[in-house]
C-alpha positions in Angstrom: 60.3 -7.2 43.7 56.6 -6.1 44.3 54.8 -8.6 42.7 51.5 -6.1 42.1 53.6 -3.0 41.0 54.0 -2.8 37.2 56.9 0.2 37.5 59.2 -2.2 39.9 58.4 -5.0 37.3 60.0 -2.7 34.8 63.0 -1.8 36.8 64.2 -5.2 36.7 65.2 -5.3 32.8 68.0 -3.5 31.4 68.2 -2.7 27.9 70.6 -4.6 25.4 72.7 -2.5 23.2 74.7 -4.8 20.7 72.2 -4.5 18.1 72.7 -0.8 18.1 76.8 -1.2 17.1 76.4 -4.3 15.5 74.8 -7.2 13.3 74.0 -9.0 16.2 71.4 -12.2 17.0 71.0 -15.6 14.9 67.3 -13.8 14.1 67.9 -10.4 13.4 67.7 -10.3 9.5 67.9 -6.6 9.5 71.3 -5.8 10.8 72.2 -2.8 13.2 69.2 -0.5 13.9 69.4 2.5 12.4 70.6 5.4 15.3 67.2 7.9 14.9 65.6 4.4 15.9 67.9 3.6 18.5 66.9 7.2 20.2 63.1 6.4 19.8 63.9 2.9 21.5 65.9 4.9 24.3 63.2 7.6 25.0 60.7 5.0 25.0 62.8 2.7 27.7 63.1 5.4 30.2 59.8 6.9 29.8 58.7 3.3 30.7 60.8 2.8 33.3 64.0 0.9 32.2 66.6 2.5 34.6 70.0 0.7 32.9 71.6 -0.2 29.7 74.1 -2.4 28.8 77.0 -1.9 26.3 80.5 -3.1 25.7 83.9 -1.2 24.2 83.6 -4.1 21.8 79.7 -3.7 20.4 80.9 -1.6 17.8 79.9 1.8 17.9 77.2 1.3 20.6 78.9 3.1 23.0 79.1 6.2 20.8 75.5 6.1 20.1 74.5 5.9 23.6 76.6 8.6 24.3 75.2 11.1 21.8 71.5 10.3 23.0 72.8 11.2 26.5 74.0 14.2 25.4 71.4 15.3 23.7 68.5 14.1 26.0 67.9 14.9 29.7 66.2 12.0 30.1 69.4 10.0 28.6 71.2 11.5 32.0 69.0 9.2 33.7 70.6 6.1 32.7 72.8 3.9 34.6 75.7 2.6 32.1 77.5 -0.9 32.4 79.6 -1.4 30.3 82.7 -3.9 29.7 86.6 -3.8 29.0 88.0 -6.1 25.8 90.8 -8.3 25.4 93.2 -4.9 26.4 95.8 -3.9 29.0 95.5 -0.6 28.9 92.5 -0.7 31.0 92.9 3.4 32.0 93.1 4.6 28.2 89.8 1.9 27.5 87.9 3.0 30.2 88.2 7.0 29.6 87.6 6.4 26.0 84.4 4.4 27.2 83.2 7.1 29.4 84.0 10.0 26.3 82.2 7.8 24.4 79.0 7.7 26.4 79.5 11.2 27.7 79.6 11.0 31.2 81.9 11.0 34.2 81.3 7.8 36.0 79.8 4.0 34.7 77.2 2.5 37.1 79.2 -0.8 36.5 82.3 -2.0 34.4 82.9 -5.6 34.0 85.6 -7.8 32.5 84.7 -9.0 29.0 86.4 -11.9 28.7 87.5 -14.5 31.2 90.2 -16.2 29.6 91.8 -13.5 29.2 91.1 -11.9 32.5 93.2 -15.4 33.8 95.9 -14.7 31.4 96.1 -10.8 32.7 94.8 -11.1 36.5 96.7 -8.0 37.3 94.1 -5.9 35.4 92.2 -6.7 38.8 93.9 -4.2 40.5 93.8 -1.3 37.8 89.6 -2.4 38.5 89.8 -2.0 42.1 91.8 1.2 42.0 88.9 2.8 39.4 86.1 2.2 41.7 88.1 3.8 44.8 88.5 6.8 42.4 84.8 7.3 41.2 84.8 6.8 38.0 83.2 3.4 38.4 80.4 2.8 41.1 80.5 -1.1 40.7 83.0 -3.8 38.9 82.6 -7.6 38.3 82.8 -10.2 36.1 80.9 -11.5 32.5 80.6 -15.0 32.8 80.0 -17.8 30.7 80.4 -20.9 32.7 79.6 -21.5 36.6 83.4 -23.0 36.7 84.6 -19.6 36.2 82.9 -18.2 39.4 85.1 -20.5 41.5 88.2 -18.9 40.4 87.3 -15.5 41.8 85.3 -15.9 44.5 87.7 -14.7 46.8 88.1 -11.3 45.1 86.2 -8.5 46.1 83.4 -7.5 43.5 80.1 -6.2 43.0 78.4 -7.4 40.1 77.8 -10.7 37.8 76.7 -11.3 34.1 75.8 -14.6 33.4 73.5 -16.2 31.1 70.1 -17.8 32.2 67.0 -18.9 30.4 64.8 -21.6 30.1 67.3 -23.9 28.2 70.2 -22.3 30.1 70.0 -23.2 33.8 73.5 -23.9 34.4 74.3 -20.9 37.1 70.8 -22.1 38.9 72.7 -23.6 41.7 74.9 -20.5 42.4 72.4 -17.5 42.7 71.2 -18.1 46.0 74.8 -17.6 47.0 75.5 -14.8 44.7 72.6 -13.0 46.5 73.4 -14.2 50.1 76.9 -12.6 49.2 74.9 -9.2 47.9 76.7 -9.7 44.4 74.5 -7.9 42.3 73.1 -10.6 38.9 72.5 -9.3 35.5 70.9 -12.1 33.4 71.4 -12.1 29.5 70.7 -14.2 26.7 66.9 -14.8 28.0 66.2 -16.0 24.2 69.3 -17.4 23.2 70.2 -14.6 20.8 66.8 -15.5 19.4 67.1 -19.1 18.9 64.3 -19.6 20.3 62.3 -17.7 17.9 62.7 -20.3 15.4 60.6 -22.7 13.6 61.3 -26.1 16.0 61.1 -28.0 12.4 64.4 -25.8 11.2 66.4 -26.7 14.1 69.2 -29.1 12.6 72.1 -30.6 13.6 73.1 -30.3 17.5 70.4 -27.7 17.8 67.8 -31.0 16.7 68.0 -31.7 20.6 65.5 -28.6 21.3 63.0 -29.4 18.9 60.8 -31.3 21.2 61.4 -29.2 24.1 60.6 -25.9 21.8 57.5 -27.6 20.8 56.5 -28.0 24.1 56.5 -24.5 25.2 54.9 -23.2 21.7 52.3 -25.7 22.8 51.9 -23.8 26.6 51.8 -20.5 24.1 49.2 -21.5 22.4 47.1 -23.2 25.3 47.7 -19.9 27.2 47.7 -18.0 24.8 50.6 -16.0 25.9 53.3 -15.0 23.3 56.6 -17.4 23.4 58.5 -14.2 23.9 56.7 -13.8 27.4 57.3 -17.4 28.4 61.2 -17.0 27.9 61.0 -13.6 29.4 58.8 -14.1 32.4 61.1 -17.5 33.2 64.2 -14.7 34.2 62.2 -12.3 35.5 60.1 -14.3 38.3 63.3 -15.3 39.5 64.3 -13.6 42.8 67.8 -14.4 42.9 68.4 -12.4 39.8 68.3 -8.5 39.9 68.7 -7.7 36.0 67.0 -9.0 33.3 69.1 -7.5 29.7 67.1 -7.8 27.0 68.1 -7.1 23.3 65.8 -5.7 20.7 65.5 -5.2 17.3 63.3 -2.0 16.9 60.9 0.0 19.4 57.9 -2.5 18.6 60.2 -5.5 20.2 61.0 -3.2 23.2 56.8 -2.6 23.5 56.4 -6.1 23.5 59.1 -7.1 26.0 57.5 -4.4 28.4 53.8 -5.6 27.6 55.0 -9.1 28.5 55.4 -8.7 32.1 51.7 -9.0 32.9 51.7 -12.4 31.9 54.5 -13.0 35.5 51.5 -14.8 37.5 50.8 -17.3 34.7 54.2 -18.3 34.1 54.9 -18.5 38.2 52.0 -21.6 37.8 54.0 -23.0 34.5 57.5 -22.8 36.3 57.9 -26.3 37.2 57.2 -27.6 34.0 59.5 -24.7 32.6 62.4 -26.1 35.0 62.1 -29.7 33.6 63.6 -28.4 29.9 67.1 -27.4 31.0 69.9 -28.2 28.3 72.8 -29.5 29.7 74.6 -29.6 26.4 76.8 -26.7 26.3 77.6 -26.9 22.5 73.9 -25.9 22.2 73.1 -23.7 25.2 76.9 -21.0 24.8 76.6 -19.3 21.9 80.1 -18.9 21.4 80.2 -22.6 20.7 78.2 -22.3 18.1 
């Protein structure tokens, strides 16, 4: 990544698209945005130079909506699709309703939603392989939630890697050296911790009570830098080499402005990154969201 060059800065995130089928994010008090919204937030990603979007068969009706602003924009032709397979079998029948659903004839990636039951079905591996040799899928891989999981494929052939990362989260650290030595292509999510770290450090109860002094902390570097929070966590992903994807979620097109103003504050957070590395959570009930 050229360090100097806004557009290639850009590149590197990939647009989140639960919120657009679903109520999704421990923040988001408005619910699923609205789909004239969700075209405005589209337009604006690829006029900006956001290349892909994420989306699952399981994000309610994201899919669909996607779909219909690809259809009905040229510039929605222009965006690479990943998109995942749920807890089904019938991987054939999911997949061509997934690419109906978006409207097109081939998904830049498809990845396997859920690992558990991925080791319960392995021979859905094969149905995966067999779709990329056809076309209708340039690359396939795997959505992961724990570096543990990695170990139990890494003899398979595949192209591509989810896994979460962000300041908090630094579990996979260890591993994306080798995923990139290997040329497996990383898409990083949950850079805010479905917007945990949004809140009010004095709110967090519980297990979460671990984070307050570490989210202190970095609202203090916010304020002494006077760089928004939402930079800090989002420059932290991006300034890493090893990853090639950054997804981000929003909640309307001002969020997405934001997120894309935010990368000029890269340098700063480069000179804050070992202090940023020091507040790693190696709790898991805290840092996996589906242990929440």
């Amino acid at each position: 990544m050229k360090r100097n060059s806004k557009n290639s800065i850009v590149k590197k995130l990939c647009l989140g698209s639960a919120q657009f089928g679903l109520n999704y994010g421990v923040n988001n008090l408005r619910g699923k945005i609205p789909e004239e919204e969700v075209f405005d937030i589209l337009n604006y990603a690829v006029n900006n130079g956001i290349e892909f979007i994420d989306t699952a068969y399981d994000y309610g009706d994201s899919e669909k909506v996607i779909g219909r602003f690809i259809r009905s924009s040229d510039k929605g032709k222009q965006l690479k699709v990943v998109s995942k397979l749920p807890k089904r079998e019938n991987v054939y029948e999911i997949l061509t309703e997934t690419l109906n659903n978006l409207g097109i004839k081939k998904l830049y990636g498809y990845l396997v939603h859920n690992f558990d039951f991925f080791l319960r079905n392995p021979d859905i591996w094969q149905i995966f392989l067999k779709l990329k040799n056809e076309g209708k899928v340039e690359k396939i891989g795997f959505s992961l939630y724990y570096p543990e999981e990695y170990y139990k494929i890494e003899n398979f052939k595949f192209d591509v890697l989810q896994i979460p990362f962000n300041i908090f989260d630094q579990r996979f650290s260890n591993l994306l050296a080798l995923f990139k030595k290997k040329g497996i292509e990383v898409f990083a999510r949950s850079v805010f911790l479905q917007g945990l770290v949004f809140k009010n450090p004095n709110e967090l109860c519980g297990k979460f009570s671990k984070l307050k002094e570490k989210l202190f902390y970095i609202n203090s570097l916010s304020e002494k830098f006077k760089i928004p929070l939402s930079a800090i966590f989002l420059n932290f992903v991006v300034i890493n080499e090893n990853i090639d994807k950054v997804v981000i979620g929003v909640d309307n097109l001002a969020n997405l402005k934001t997120n894309i103003d935010n990368l000029k504050f890269q340098n700063v957070i480069r000179k804050l990154y070992p202090q940023l590395l020091e507040l790693k959570e190696i709790d898991e009930d805290i840092v996996v969201p589906t242990r929440w």
